[in-house]
C-alpha positions as CSV (number, residue, x, y, z in Angstrom):
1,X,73.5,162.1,135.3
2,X,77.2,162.7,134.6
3,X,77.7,163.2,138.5
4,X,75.5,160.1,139.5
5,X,77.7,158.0,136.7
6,X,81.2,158.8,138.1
7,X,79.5,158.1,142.0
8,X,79.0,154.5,140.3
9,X,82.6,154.5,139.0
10,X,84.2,155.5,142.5
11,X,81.8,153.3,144.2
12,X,83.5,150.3,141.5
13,X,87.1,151.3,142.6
14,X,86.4,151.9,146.3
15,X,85.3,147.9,146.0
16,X,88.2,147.1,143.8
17,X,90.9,149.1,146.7
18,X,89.4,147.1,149.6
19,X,89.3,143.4,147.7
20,X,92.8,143.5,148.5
21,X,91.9,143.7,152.4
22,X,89.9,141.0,153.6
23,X,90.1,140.7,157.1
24,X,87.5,137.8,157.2
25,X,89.5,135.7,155.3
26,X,92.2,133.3,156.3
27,X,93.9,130.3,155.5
28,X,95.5,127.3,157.7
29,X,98.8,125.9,157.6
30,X,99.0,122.5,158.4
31,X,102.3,121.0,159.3
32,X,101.9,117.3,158.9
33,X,104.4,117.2,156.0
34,X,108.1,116.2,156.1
35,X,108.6,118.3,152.3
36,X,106.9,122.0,153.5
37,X,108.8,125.1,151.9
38,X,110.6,127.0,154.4
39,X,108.5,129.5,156.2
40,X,110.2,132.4,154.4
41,X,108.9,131.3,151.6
42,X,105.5,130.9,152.7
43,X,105.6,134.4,154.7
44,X,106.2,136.1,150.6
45,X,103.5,133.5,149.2
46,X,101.3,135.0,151.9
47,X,102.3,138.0,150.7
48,X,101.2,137.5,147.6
49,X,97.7,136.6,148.2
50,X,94.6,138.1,149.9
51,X,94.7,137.0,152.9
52,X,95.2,138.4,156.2
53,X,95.0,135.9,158.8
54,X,97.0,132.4,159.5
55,X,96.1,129.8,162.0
56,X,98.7,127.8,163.0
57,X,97.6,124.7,165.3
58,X,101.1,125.4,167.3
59,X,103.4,128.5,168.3
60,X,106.1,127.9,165.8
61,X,108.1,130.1,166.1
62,X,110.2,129.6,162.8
63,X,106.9,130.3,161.5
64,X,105.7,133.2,163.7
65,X,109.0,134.7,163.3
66,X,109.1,134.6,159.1
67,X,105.2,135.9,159.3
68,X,105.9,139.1,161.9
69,X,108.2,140.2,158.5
70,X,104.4,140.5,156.9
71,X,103.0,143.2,158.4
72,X,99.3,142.3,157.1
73,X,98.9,139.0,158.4
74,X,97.6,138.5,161.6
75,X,98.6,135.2,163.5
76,X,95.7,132.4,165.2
77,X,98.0,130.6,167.2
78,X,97.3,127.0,169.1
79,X,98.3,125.4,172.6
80,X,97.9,122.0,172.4
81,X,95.7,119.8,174.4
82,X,98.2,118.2,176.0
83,X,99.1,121.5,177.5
84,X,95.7,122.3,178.9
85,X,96.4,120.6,182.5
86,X,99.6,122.7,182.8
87,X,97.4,126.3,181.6
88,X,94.7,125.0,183.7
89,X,96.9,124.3,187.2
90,X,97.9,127.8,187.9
91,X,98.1,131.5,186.5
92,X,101.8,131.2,187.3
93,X,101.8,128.2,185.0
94,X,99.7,129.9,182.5
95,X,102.3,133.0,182.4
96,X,105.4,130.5,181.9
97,X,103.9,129.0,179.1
98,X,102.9,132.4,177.5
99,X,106.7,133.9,177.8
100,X,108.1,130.3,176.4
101,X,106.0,129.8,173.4
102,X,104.8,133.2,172.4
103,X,107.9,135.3,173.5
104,X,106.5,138.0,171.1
105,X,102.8,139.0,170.7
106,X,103.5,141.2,167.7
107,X,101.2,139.3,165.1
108,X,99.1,137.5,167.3
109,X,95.2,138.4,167.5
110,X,93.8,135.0,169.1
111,X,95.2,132.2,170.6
112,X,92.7,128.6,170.2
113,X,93.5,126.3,173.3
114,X,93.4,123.4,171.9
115,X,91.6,122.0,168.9
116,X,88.2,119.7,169.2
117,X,88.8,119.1,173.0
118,X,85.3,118.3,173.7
119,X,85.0,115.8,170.7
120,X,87.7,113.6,171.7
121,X,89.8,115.2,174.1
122,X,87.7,113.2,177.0
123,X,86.3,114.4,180.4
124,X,89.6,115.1,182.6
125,X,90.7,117.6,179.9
126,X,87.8,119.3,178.9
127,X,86.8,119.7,182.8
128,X,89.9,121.9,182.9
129,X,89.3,123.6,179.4
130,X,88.1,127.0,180.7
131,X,90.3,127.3,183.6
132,X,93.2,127.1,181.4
133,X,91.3,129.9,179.1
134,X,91.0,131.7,182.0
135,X,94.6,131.6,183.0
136,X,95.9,132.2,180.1
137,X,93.9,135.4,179.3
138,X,95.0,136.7,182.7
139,X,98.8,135.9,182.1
140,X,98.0,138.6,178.7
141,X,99.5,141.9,179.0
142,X,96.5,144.2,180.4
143,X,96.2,146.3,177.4
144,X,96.0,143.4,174.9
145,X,93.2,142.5,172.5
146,X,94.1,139.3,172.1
147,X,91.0,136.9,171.9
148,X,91.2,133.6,173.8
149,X,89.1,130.5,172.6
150,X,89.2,126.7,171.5
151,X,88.1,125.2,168.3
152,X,85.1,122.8,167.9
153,X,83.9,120.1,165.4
154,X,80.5,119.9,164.6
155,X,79.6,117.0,166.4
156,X,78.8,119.7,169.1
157,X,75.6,120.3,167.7
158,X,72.7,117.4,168.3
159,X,70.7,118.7,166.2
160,X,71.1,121.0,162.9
161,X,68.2,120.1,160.5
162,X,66.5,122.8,159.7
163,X,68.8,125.1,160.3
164,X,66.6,126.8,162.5
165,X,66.7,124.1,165.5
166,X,70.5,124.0,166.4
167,X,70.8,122.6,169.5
168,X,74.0,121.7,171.1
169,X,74.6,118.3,172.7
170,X,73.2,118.2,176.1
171,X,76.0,116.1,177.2
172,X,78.1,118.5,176.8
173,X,76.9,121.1,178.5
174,X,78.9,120.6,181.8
175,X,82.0,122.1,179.9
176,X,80.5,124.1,176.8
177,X,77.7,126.1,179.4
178,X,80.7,127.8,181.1
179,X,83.0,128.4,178.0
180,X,80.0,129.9,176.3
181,X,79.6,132.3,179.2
182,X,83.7,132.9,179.2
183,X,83.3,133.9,175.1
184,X,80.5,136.2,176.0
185,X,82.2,138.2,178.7
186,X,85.6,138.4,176.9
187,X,84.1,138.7,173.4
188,X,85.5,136.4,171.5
189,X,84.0,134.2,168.9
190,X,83.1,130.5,169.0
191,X,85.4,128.7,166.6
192,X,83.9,125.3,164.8
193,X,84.8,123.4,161.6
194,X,82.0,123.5,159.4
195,X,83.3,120.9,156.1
196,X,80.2,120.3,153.1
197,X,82.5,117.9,151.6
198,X,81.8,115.6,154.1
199,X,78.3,116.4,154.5
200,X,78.4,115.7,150.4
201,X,79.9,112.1,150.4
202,X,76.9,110.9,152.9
203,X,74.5,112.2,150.2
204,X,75.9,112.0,146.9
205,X,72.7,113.2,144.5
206,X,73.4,115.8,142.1
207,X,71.3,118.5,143.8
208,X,73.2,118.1,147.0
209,X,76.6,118.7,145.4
210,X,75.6,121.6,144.0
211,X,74.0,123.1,147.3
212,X,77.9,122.4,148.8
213,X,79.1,124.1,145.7
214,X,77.3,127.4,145.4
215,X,76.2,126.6,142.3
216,X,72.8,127.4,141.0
217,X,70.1,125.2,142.8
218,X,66.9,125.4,143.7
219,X,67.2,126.0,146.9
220,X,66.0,125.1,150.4
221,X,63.8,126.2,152.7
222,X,64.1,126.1,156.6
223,X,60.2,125.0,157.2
224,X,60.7,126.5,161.1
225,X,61.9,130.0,159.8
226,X,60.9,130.3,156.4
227,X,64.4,131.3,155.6
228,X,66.1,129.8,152.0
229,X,69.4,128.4,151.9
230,X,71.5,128.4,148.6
231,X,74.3,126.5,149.7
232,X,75.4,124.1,152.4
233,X,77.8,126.4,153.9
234,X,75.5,129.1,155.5
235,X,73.3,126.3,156.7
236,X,75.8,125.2,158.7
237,X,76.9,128.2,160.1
238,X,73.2,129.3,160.8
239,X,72.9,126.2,162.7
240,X,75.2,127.4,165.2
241,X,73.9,130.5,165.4
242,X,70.4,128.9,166.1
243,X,72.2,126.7,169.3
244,X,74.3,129.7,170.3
245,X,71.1,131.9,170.2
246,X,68.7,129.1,172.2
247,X,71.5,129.4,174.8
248,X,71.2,133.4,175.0
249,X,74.3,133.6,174.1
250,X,73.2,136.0,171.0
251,X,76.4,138.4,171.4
252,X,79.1,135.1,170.7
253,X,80.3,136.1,167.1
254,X,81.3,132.9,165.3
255,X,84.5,132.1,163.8
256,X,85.0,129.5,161.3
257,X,88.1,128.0,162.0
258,X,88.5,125.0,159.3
259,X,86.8,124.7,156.2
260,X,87.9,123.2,152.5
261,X,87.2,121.0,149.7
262,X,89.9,118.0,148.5
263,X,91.5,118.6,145.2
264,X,92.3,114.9,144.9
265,X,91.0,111.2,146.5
266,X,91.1,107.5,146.4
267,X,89.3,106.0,143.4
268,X,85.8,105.7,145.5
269,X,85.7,109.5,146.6
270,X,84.8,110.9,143.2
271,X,84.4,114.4,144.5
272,X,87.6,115.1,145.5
273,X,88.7,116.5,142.4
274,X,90.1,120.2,141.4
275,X,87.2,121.3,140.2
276,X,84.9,120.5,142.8
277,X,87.7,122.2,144.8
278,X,88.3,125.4,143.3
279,X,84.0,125.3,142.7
280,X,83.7,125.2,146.7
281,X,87.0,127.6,147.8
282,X,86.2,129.8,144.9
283,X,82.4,130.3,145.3
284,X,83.0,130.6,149.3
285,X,85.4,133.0,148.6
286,X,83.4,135.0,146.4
287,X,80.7,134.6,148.7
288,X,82.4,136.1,152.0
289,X,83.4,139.1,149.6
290,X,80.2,139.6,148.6
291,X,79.4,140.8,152.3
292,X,75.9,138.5,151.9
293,X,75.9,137.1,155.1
294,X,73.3,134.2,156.3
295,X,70.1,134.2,155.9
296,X,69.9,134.4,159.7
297,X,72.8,136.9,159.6
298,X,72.5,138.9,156.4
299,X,74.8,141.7,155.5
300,X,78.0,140.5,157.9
301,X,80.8,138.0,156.5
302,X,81.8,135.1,159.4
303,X,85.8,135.3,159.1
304,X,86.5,131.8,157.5
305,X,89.9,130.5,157.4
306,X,90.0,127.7,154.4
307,X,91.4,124.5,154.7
308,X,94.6,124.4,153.8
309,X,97.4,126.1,152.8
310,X,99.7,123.2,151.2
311,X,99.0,119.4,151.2
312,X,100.4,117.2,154.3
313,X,101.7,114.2,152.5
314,X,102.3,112.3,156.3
315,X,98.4,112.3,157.4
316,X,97.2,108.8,157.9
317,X,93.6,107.9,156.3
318,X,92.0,108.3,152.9
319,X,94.1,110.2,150.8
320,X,91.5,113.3,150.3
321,X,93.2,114.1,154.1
322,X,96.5,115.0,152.1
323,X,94.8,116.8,149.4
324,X,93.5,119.9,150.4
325,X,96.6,122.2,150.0
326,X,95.2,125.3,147.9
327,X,99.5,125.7,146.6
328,X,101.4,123.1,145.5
329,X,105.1,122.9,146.9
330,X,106.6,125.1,144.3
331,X,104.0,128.4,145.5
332,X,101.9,127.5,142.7
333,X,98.1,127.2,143.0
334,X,96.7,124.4,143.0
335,X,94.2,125.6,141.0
336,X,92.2,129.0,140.3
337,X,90.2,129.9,143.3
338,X,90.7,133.7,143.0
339,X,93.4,134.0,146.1
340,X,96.0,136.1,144.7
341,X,96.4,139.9,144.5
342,X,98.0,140.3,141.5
343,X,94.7,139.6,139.5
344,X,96.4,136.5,137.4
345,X,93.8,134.5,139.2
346,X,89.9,134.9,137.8
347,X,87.7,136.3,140.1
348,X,84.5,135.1,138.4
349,X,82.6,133.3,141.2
350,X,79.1,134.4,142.6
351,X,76.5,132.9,144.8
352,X,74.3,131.0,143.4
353,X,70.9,133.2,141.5
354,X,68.4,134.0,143.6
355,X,66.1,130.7,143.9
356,X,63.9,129.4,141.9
357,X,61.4,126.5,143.1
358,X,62.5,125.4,146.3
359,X,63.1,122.0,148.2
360,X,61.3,121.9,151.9
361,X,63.6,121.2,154.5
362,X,61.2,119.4,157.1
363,X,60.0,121.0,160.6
364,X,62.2,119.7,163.0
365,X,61.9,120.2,167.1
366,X,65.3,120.9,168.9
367,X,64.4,118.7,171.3
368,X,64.3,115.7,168.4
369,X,67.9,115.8,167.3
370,X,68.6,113.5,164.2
371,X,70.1,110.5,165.0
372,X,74.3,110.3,164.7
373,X,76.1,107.2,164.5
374,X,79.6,107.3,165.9
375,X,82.3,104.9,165.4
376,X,85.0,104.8,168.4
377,X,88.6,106.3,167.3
378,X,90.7,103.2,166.9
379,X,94.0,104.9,166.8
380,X,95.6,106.4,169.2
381,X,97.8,108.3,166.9
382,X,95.0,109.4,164.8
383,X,91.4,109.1,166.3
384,X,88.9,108.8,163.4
385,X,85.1,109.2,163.6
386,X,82.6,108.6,161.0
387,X,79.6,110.2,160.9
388,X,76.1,109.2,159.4
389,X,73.4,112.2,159.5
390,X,70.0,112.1,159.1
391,X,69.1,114.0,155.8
392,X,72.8,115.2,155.5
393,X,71.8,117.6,153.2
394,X,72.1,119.9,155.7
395,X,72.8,118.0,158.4
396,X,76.9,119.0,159.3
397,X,79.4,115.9,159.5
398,X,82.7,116.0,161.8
399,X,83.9,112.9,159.8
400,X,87.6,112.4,159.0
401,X,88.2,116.6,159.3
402,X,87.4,116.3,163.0
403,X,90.4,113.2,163.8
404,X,93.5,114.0,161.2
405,X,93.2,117.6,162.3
406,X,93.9,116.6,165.7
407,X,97.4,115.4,165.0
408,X,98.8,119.0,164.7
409,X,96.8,119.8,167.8
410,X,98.7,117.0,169.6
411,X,101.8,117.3,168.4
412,X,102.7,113.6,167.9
413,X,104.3,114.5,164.2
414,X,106.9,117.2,163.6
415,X,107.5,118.7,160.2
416,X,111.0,118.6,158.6
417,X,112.3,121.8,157.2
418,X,111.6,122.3,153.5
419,X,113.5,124.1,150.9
420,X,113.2,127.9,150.5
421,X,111.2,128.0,147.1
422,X,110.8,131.1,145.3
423,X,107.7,132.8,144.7
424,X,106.9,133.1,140.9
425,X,107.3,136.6,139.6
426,X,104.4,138.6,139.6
427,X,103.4,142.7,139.8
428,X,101.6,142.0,143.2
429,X,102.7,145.3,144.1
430,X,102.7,147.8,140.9
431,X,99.2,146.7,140.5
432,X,98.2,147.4,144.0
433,X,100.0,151.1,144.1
434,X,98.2,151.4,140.3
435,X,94.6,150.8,141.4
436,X,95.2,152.9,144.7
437,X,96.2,156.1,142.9
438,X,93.2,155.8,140.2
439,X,91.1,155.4,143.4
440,X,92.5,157.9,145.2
441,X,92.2,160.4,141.4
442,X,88.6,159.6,141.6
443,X,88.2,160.6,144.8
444,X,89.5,163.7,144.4
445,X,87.7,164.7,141.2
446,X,84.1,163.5,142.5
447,X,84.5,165.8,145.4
448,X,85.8,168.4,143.3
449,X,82.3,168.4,141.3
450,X,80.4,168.8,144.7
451,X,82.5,171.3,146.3
């Protein structure tokens, strides 16, 4: 008994050592903002918190520099899509932009050419997508790991209701058939944006906000596969893993490349509010620690980075598009979502309890996507789409996360320097050694009993 309790206890701390490494989890850093704190500042806020991966949508290399200081963080870097042509014309090309915008490689594990090309990119640029992917993987130093991809919304998918029949759009299969093939030979992941706040404000009920929350529901029940879905989240993801699996292409790991909740609205988006917010980054959180997987993919956590790391106060649109910064200017939270190392955060999130009655989520054929309504961008600063889904309960939406996005891809607004804040005090690091050496005590005396 005695030896079976302390296996317990070192199993408790083994899981309390490694919640301070989370290589799943990253966050985004926006840089539509004239007021951003300097990078320093951000590199020691990063610091400070549990994550281990930033995506920037450019190679700043103010940025890159301050992060490479951290060695724990490991960089997603962007080329825009105006640079694709220029990758795509030569390798020599390819190689000159590599040694100009990413003159060190130190921190950088992937590199997403462009952001939602295929969404609203158009047909000259995405035809010369993968040959720029191509180039630029062969201007990489032959012994480098570094993964190349591109980022997709979810407007990729025709269909996505049940879970169970993802189906990409067919109309895009002149690009996406050979960059699928590209991410299966050089294994790297498919990025896309999954966002349940959007999917939420096309279905508003009380039972649908608490599927996008991970709070207790009923849940609901993929009438193709049997499968239940608690929460909005995995049904997304499992929806690409249905399309990507249809297509063969079972090996393509997935990567979630956006997602996030707004803290703050106009007056008719009543869910962007703090709570909802720290609900959705907080339970998601919880959830990818948990190691719970999908139901189609159980036992494996999809490295999410969460949407984003301070507000942008210059994005154009509703005002939930500048209010999804998880720290406030100052290197403050936002509010609790469990982020931080130094345990002043409360951890207290789960998944939802296991189901109780459950909600049928109709049979639905592949080949009879739900219908999508698209609106034309009418900026050409900041494309916008809006998205109505069929049963958007599960159904994903690209809505206004697929357009404002794109202005860091393009580049069309540079952020002003900020002022170099200062972290808040904290015992980030005491605690850290702390826990390691009672880990590292109960290690040694549990072997010591079986030796």
């Amino acid at each position: 008994m005695m030896k079976r309790q302390l296996v317990a206890i070192l199993g408790f701390y083994i899981s309390l050592h490694f919640a301070a490494s989370q290589p799943f989890l990253g966050v985004n850093y926006g840089q539509v903002a004239d007021n951003l704190p300097l990078p320093s500042a951000t590199s020691r806020l990063l610091a400070s918190t549990t994550f281990q991966k930033l995506r920037l949508y450019d190679t700043n290399q103010d940025i890159i520099s301050a992060v490479e200081t951290n060695p724990s963080i490991s960089l997603l870097v962007g080329v825009a899509n105006g640079d694709i042509p220029l990758l795509a014309s030569s390798p020599s090309s390819a190689a000159s932009w590599l040694s100009s915008h990413l003159p060190s490689l130190k921190s950088i594990y992937s590199i997403s050419v462009g952001n939602e090309v295929l969404s609203f990119a158009g047909a000259s640029i995405s035809s010369q997508l993968v040959p720029a992917m191509e180039n630029l993987l062969s201007a990489l130093p032959p012994s480098s790991n570094i993964k190349i991809s591109t980022v997709h919304a979810m407007d990729i998918l025709s269909q996505s209701d049940p879970p169970s029949a993802g189906a990409f759009h067919t109309e895009y299969s002149t690009y996406l058939d050979p960059l699928l093939a590209f991410l299966n030979r050089t294994g790297s992941p498919l990025m896309i944006n999954p966002y349940p706040y959007f999917a939420y404000t096309s279905d508003t009920r009380p039972e649908t906000l608490a599927f996008c929350l991970f709070q207790p529901n009923p849940g609901r029940v993929d009438g193709n596969s049997g499968l239940t879905y608690m929460n909005m989240f995995d049904a997304q993801v499992d929806a690409v893993r249905a399309a990507l699996d249809a297509k063969g292409f079972t090996n393509v790991d997935i990567l979630v490349a956006e997602t996030g909740w707004p803290h703050s609205g106009d007056a008719n988006d009543p869910a962007a509010t703090p709570e909802n917010a720290r609900e959705y980054n907080g339970n998601l959180v919880a959830h990818l620690r948990s190691l719970a997987g999908t139901p189609r993919v159980p036992g494996k956590s999809v490295e999410t980075y969460l949407f984003a790391l301070y507000d942008e106060d210059l994005k154009p649109g509703a005002a939930s598009e500048r209010s999804f910064g998880l720290f406030s200017l100052n290197l403050t939270e936002n509010y609790d979502a469990g982020l931080l190392k130094n345990g002043s955060s409360s951890t207290n999130f789960a998944p939802a309890p296991a189901p109780s009655p459950s909600i049928s989520i109709p049979e639905t054929s592949a080949s009879a996507p739900a219908p999508v309504q698209t609106q034309t961008p009418s900026s050409q600063v900041a494309p916008t789409q809006s998205t109505t889904i069929s049963n958007p309960s599960i159904s994903p939406s690209s809505g206004c996360s697929v357009s404002v996005r794109g202005i860091e891809a393009n580049g069309t607004i540079q952020p002003a320097t900020g002022t170099d804040c200062q972290l808040p005090t904290g015992t980030a690091s005491n605690l850290s050694v702390k826990r390691f050496s009672i880990f590292i005590f109960i290690c040694h005396y549990v072997l010591s009993l079986y030796l």
